[in-house]
mmCIF file of the N, C-alpha and C atoms, coordinates in Angstrom:
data_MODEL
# 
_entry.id   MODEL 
# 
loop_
_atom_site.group_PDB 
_atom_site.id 
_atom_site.type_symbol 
_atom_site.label_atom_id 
_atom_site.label_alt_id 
_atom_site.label_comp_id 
_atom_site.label_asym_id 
_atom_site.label_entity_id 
_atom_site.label_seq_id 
_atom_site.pdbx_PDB_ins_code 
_atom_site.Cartn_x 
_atom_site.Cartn_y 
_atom_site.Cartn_z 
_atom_site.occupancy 
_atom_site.B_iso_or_equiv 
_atom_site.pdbx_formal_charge 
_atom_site.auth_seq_id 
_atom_site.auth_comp_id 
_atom_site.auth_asym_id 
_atom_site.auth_atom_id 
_atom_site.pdbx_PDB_model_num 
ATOM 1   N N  . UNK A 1 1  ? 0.817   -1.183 0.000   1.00 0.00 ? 1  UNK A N  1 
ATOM 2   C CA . UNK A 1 1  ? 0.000   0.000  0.000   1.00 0.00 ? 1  UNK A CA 1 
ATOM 3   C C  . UNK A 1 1  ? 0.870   1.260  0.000   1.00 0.00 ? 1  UNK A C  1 
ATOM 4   N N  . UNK A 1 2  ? 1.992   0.792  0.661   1.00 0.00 ? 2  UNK A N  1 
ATOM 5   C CA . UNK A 1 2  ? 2.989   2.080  0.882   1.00 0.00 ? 2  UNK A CA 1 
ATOM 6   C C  . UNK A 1 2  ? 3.367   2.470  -0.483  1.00 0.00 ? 2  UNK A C  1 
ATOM 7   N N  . UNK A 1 3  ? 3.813   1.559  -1.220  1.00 0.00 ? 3  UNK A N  1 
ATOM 8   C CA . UNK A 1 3  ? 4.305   1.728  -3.034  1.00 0.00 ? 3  UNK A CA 1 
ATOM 9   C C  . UNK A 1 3  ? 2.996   2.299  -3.617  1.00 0.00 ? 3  UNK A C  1 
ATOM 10  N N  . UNK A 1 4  ? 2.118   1.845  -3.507  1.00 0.00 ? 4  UNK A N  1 
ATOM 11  C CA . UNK A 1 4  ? 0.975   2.482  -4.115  1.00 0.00 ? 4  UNK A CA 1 
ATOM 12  C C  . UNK A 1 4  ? 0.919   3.963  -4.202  1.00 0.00 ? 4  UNK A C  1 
ATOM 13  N N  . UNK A 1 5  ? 0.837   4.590  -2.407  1.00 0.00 ? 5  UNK A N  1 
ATOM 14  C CA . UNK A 1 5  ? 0.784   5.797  -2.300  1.00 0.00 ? 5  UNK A CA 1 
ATOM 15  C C  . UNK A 1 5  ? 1.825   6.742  -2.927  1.00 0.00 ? 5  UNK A C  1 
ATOM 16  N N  . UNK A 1 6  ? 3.116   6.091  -2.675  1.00 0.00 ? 6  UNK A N  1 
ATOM 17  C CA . UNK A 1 6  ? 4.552   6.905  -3.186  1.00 0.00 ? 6  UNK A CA 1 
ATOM 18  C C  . UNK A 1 6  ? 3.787   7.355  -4.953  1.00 0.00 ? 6  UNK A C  1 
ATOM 19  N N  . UNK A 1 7  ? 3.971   6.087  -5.435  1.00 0.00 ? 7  UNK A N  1 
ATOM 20  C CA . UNK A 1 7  ? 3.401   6.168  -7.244  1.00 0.00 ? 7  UNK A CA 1 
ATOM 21  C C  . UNK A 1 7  ? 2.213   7.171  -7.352  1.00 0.00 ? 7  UNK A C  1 
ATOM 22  N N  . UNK A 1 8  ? 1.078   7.365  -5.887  1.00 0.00 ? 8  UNK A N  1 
ATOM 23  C CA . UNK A 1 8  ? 0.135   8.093  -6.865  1.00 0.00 ? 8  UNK A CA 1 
ATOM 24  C C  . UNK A 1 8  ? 0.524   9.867  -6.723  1.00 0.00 ? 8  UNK A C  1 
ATOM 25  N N  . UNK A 1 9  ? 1.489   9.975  -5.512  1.00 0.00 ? 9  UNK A N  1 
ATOM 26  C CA . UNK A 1 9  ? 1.481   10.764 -5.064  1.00 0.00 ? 9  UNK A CA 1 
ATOM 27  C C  . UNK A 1 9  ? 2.778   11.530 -6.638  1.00 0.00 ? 9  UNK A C  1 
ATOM 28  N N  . UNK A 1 10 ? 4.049   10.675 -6.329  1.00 0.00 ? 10 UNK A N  1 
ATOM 29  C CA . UNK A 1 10 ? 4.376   11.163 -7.697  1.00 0.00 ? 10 UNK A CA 1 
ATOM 30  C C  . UNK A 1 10 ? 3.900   11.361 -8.945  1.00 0.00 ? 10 UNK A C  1 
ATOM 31  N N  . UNK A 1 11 ? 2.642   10.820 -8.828  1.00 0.00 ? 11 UNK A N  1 
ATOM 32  C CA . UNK A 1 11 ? 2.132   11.005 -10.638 1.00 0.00 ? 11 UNK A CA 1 
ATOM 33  C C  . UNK A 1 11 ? 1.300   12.530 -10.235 1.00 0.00 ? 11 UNK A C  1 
ATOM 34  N N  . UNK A 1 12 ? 1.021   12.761 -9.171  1.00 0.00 ? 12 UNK A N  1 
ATOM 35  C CA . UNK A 1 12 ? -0.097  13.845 -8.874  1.00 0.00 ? 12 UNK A CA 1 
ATOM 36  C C  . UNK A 1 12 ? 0.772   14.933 -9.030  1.00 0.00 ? 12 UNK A C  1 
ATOM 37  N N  . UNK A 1 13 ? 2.147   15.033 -8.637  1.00 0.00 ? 13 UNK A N  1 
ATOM 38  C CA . UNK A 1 13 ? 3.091   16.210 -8.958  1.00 0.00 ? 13 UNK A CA 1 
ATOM 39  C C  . UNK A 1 13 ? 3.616   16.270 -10.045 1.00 0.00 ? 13 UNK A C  1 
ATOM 40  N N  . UNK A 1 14 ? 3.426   14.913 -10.958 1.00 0.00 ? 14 UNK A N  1 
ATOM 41  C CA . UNK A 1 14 ? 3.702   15.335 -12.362 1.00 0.00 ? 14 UNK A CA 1 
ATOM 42  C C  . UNK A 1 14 ? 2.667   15.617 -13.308 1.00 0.00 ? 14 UNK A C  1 
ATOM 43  N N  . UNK A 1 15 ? 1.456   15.100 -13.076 1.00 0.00 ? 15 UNK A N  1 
ATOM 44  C CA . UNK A 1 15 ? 0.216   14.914 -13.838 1.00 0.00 ? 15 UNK A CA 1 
ATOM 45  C C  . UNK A 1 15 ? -1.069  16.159 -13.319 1.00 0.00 ? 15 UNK A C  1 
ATOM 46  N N  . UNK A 1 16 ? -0.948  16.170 -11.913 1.00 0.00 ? 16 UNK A N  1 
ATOM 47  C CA . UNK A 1 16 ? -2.409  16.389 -11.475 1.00 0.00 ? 16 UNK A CA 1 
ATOM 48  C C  . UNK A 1 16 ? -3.535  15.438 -11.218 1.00 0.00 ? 16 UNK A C  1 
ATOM 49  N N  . UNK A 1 17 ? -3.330  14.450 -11.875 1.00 0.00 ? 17 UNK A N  1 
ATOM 50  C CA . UNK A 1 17 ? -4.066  12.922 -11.175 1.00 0.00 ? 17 UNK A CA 1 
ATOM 51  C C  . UNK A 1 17 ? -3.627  11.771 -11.806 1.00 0.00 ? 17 UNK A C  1 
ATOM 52  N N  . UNK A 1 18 ? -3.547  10.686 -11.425 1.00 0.00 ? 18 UNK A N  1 
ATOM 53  C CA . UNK A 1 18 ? -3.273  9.520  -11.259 1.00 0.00 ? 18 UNK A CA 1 
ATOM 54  C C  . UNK A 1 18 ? -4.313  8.496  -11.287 1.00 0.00 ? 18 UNK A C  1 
ATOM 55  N N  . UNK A 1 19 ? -4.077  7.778  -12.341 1.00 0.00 ? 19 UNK A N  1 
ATOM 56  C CA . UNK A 1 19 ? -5.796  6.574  -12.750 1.00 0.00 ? 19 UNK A CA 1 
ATOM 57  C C  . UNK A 1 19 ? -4.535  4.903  -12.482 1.00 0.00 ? 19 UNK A C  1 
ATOM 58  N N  . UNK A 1 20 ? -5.333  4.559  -11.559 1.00 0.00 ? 20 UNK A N  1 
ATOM 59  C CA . UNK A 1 20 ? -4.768  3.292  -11.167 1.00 0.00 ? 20 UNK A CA 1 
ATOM 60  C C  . UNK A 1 20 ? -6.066  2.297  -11.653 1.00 0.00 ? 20 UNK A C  1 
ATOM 61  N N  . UNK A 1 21 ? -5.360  1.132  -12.128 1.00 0.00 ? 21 UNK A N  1 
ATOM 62  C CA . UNK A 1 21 ? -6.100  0.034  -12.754 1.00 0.00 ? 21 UNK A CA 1 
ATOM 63  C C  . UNK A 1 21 ? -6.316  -1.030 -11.902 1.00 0.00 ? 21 UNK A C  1 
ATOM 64  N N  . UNK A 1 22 ? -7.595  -1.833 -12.594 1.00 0.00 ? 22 UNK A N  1 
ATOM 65  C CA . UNK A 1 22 ? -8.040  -3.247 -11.510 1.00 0.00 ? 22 UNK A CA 1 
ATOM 66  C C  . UNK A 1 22 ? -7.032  -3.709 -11.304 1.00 0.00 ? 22 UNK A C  1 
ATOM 67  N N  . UNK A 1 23 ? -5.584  -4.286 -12.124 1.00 0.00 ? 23 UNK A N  1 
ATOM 68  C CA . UNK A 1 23 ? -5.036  -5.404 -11.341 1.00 0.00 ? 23 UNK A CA 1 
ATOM 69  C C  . UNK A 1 23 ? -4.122  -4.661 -10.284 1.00 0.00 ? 23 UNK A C  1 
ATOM 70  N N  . UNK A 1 24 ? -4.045  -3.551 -10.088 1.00 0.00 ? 24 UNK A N  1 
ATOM 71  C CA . UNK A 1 24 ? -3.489  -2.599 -8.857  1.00 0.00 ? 24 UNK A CA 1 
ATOM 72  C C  . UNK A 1 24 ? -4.578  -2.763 -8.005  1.00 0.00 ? 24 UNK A C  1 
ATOM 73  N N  . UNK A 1 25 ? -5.851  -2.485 -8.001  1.00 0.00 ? 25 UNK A N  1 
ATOM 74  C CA . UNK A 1 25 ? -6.666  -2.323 -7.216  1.00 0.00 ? 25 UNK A CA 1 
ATOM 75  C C  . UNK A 1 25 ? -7.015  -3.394 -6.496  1.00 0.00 ? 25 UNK A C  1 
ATOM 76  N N  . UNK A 1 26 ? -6.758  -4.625 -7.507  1.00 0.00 ? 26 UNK A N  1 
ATOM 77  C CA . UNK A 1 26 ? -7.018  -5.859 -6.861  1.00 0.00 ? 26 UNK A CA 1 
ATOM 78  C C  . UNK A 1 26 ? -5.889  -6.946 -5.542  1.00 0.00 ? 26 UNK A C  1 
ATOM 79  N N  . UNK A 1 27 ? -5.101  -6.292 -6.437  1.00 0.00 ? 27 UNK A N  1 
ATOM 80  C CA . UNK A 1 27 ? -3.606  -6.937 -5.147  1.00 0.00 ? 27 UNK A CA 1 
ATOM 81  C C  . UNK A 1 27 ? -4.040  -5.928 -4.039  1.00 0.00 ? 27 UNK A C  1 
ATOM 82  N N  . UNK A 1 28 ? -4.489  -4.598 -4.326  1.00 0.00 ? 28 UNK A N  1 
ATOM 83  C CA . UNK A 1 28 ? -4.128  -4.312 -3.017  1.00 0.00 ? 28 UNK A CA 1 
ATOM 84  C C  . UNK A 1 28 ? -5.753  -4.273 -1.851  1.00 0.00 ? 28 UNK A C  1 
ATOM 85  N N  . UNK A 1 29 ? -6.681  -4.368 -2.719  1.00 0.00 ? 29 UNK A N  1 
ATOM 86  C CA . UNK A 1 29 ? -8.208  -4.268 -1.868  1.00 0.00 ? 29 UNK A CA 1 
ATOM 87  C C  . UNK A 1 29 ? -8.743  -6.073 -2.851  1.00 0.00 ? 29 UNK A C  1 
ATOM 88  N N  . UNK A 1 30 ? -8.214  -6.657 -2.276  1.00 0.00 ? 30 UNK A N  1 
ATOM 89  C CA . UNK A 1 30 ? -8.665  -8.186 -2.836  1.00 0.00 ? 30 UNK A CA 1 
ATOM 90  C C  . UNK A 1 30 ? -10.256 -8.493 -2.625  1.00 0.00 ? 30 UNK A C  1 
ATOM 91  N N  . UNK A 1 31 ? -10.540 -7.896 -1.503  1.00 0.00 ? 31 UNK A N  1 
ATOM 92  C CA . UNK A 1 31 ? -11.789 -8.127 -0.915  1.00 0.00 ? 31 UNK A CA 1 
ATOM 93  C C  . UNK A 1 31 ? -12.822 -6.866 -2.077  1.00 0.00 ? 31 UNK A C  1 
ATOM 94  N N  . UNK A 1 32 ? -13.813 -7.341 -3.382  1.00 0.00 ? 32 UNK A N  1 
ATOM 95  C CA . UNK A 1 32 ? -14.625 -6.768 -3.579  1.00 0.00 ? 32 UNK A CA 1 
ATOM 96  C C  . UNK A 1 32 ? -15.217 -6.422 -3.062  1.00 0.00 ? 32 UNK A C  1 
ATOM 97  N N  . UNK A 1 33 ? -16.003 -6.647 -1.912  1.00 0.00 ? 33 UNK A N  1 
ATOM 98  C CA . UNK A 1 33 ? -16.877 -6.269 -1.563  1.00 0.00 ? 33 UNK A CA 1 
ATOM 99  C C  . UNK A 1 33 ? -17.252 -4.833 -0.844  1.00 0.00 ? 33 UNK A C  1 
ATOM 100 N N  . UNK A 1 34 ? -15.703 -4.546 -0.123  1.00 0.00 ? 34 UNK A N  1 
ATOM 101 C CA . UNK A 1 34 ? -15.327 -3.280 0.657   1.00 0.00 ? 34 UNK A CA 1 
ATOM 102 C C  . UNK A 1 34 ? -14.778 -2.718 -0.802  1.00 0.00 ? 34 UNK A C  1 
ATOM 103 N N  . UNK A 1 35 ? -14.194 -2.884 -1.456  1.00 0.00 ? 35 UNK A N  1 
ATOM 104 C CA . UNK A 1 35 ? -13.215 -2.473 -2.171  1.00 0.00 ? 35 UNK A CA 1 
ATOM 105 C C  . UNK A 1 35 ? -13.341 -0.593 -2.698  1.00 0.00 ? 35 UNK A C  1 
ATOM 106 N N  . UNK A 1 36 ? -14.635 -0.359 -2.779  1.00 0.00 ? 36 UNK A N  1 
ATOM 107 C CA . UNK A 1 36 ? -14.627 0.830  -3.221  1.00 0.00 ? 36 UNK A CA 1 
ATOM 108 C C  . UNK A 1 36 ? -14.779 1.691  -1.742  1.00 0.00 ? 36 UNK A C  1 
ATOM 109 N N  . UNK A 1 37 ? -15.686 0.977  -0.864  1.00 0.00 ? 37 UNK A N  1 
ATOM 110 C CA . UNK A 1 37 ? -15.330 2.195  0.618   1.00 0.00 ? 37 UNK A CA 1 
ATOM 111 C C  . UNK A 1 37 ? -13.659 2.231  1.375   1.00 0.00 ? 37 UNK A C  1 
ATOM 112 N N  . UNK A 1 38 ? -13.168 1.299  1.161   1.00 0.00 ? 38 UNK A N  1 
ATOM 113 C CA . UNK A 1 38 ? -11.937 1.229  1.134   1.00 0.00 ? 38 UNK A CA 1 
ATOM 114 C C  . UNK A 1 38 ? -11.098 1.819  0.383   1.00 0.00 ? 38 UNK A C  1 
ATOM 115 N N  . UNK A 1 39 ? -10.961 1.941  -0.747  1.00 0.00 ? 39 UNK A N  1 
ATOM 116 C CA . UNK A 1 39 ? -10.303 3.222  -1.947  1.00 0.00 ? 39 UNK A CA 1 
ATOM 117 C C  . UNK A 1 39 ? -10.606 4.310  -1.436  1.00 0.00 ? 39 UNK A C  1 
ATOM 118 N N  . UNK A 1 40 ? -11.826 4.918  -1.165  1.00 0.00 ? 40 UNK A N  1 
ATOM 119 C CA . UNK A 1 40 ? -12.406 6.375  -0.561  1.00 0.00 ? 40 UNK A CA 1 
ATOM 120 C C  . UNK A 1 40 ? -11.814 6.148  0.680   1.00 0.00 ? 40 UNK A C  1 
ATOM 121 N N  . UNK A 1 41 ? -11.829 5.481  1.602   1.00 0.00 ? 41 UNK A N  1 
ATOM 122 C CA . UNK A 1 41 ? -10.892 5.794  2.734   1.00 0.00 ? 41 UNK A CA 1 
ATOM 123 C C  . UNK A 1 41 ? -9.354  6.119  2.990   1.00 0.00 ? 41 UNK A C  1 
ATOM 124 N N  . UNK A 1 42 ? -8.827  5.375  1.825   1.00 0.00 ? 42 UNK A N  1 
ATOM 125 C CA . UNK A 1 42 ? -7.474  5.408  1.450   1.00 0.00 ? 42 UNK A CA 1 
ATOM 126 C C  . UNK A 1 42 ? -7.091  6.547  0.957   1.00 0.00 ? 42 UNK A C  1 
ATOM 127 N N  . UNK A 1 43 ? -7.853  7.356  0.002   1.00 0.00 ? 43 UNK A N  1 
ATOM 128 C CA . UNK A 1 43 ? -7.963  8.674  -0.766  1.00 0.00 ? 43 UNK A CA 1 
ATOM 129 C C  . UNK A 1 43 ? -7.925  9.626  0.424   1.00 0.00 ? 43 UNK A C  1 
ATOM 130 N N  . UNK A 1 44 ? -9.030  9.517  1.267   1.00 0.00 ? 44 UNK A N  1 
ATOM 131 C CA . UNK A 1 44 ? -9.537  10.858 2.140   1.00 0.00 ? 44 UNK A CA 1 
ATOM 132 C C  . UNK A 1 44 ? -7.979  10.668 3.024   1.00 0.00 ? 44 UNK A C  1 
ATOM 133 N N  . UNK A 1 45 ? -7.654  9.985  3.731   1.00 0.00 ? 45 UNK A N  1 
ATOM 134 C CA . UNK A 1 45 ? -6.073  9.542  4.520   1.00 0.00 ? 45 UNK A CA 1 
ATOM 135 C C  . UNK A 1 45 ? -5.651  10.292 4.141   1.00 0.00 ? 45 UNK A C  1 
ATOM 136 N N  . UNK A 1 46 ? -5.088  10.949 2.351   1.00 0.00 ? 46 UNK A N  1 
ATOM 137 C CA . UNK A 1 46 ? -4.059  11.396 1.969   1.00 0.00 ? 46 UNK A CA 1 
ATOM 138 C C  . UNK A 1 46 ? -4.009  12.532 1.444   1.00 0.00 ? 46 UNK A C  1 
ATOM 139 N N  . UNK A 1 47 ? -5.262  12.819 1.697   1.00 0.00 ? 47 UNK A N  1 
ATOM 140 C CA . UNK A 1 47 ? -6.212  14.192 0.999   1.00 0.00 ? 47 UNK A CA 1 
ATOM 141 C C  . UNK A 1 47 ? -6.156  14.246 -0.297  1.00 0.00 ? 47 UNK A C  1 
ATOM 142 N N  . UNK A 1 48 ? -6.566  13.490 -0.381  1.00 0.00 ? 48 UNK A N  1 
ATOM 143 C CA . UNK A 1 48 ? -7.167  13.108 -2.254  1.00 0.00 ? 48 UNK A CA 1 
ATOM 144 C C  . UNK A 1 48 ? -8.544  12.660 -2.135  1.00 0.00 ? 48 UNK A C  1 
ATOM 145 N N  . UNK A 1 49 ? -8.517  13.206 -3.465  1.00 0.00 ? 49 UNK A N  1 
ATOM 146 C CA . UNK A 1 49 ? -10.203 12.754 -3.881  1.00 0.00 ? 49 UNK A CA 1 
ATOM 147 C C  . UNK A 1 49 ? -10.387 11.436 -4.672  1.00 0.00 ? 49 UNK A C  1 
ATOM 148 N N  . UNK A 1 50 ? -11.185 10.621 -4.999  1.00 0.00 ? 50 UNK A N  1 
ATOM 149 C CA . UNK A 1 50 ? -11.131 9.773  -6.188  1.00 0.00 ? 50 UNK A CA 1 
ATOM 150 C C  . UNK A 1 50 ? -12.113 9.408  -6.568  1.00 0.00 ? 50 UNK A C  1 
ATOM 151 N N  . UNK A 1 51 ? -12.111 9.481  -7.719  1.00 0.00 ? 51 UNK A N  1 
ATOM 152 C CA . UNK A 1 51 ? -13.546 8.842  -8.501  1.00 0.00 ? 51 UNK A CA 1 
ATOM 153 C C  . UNK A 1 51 ? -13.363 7.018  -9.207  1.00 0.00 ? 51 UNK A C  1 
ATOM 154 N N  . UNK A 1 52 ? -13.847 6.129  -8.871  1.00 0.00 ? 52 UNK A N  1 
ATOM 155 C CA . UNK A 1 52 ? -13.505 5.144  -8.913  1.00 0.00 ? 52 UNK A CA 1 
ATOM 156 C C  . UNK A 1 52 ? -15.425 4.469  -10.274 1.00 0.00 ? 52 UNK A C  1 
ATOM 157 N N  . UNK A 1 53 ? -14.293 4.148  -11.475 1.00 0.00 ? 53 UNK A N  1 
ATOM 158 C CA . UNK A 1 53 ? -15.137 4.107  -12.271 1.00 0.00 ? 53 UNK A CA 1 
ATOM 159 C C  . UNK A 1 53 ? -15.443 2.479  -12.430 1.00 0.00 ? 53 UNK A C  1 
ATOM 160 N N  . UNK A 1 54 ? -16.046 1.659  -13.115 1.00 0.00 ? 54 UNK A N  1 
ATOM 161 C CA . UNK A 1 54 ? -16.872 0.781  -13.153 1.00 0.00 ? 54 UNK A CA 1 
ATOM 162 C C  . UNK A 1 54 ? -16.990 0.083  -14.782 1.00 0.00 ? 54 UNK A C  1 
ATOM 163 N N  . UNK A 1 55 ? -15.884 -0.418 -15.335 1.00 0.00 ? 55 UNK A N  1 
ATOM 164 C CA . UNK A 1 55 ? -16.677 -0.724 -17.091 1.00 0.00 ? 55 UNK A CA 1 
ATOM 165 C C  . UNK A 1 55 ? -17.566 -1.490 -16.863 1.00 0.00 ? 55 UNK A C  1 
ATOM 166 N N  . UNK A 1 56 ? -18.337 -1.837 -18.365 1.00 0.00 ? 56 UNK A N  1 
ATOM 167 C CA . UNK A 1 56 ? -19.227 -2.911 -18.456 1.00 0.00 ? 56 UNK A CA 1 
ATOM 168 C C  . UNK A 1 56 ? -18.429 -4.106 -18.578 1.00 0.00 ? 56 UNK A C  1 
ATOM 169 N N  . UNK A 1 57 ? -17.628 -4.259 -18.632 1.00 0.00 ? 57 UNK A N  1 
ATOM 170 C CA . UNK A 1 57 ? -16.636 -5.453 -18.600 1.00 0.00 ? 57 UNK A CA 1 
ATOM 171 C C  . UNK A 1 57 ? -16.442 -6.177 -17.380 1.00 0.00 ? 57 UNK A C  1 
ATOM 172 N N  . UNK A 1 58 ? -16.721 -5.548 -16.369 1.00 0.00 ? 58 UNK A N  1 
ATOM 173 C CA . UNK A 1 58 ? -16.089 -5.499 -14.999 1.00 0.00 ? 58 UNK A CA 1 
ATOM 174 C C  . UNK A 1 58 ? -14.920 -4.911 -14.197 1.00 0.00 ? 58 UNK A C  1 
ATOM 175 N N  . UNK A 1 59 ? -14.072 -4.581 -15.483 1.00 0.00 ? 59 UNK A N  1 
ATOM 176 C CA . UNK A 1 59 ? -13.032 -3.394 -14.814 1.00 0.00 ? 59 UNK A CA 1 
ATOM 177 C C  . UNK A 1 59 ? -13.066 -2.456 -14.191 1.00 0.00 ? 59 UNK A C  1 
ATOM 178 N N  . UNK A 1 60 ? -12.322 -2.279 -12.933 1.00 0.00 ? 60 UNK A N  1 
ATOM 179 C CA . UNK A 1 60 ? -12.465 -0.944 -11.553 1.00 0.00 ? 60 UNK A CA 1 
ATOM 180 C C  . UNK A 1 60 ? -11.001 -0.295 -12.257 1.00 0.00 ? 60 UNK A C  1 
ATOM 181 N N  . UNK A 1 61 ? -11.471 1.018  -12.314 1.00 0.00 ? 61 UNK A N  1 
ATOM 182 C CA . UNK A 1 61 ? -10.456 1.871  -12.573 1.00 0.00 ? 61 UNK A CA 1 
ATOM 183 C C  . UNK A 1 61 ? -10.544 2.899  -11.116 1.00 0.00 ? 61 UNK A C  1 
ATOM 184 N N  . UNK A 1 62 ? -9.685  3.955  -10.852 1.00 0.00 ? 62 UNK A N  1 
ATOM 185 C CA . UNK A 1 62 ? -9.743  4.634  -9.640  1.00 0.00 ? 62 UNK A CA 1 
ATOM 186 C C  . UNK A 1 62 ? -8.556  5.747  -9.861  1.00 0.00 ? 62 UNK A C  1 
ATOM 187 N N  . UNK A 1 63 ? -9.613  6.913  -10.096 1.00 0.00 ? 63 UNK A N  1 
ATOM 188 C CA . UNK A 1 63 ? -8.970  8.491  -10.869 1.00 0.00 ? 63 UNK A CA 1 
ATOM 189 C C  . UNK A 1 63 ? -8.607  9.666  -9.542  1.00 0.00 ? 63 UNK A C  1 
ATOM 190 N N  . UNK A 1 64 ? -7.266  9.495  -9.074  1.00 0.00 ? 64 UNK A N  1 
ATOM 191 C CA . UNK A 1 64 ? -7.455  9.991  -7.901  1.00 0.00 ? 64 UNK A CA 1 
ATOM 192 C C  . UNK A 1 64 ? -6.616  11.200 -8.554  1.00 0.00 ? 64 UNK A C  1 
ATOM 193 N N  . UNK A 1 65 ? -7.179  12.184 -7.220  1.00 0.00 ? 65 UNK A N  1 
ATOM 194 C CA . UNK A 1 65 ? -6.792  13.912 -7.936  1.00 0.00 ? 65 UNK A CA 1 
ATOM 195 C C  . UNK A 1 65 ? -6.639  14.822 -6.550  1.00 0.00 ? 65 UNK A C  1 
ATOM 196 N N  . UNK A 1 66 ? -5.492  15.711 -5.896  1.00 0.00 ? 66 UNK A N  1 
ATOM 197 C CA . UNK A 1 66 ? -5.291  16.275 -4.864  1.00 0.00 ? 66 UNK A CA 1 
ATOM 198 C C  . UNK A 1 66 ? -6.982  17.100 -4.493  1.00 0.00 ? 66 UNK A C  1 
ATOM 199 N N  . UNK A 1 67 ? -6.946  16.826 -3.528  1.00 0.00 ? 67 UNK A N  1 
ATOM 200 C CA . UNK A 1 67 ? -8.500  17.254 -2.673  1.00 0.00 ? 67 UNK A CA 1 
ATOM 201 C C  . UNK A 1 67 ? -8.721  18.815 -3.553  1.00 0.00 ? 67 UNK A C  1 
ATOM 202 N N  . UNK A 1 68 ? -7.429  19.678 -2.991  1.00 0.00 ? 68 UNK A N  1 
ATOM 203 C CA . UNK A 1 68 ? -8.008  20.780 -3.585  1.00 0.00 ? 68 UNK A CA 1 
ATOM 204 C C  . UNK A 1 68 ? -8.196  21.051 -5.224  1.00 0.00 ? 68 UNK A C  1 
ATOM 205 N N  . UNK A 1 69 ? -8.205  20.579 -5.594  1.00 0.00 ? 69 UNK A N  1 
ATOM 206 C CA . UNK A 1 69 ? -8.599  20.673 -7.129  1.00 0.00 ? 69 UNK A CA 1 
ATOM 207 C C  . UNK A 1 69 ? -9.808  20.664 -7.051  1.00 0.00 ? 69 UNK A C  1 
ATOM 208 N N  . UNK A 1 70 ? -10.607 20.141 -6.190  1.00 0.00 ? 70 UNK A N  1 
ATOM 209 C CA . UNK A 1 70 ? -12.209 20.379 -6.055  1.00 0.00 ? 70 UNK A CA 1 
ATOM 210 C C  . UNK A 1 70 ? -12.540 21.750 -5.791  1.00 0.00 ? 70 UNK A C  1 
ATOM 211 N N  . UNK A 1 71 ? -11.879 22.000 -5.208  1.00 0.00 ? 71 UNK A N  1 
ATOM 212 C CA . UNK A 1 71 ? -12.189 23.483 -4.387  1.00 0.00 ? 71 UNK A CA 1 
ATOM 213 C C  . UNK A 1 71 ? -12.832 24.842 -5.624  1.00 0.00 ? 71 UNK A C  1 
ATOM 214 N N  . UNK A 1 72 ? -13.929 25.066 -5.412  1.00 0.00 ? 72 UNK A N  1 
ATOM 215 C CA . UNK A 1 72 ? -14.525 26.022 -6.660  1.00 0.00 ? 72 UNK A CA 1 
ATOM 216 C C  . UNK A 1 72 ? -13.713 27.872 -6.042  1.00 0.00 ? 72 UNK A C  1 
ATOM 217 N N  . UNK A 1 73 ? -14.204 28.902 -6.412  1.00 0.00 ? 73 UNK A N  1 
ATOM 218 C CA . UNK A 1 73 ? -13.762 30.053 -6.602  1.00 0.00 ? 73 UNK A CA 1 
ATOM 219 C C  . UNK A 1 73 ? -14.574 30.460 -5.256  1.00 0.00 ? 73 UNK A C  1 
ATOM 220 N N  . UNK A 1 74 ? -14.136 31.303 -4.068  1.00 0.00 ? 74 UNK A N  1 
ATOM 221 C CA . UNK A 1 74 ? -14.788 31.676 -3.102  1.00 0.00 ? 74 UNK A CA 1 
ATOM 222 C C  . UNK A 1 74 ? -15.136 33.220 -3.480  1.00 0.00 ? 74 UNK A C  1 
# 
């Protein structure tokens, strides 16, 4: 999980967000069933956001992006 975070965190300072794929998602949240409240918990930890998408195939993708990028114009 620790490698995970290092990788998304470097792609977020090079990219602005970071899309991690099922067979990442799967070594590391094996358990479907939690798997997506578990990603959102993992995200909020690090202050990231993530949108965790769904194909018709069955593929979990998971588009994580620094919290404040949400943040609208005050």
């Amino acid at each position: 999980m620790d490698e995970l975070a290092k990788y998304i965190e470097r792609s977020l300072k090079e990219r602005g967000l970071c899309v991690v794929l099922e067979d990442e998602l799967e070594r590391c949240w094996p358990n479907e069933t939690d798997r997506e409240k578990d990603i959102q918990s993992f995200a909020e930890s690090r202050g990231w956001i993530v949108s965790i998408l769904n194909s018709d195939s069955g593929a979990t993708r998971a588009i994580f992006e620094p919290h404040s990028r949400t943040a609208g114009p005050h």
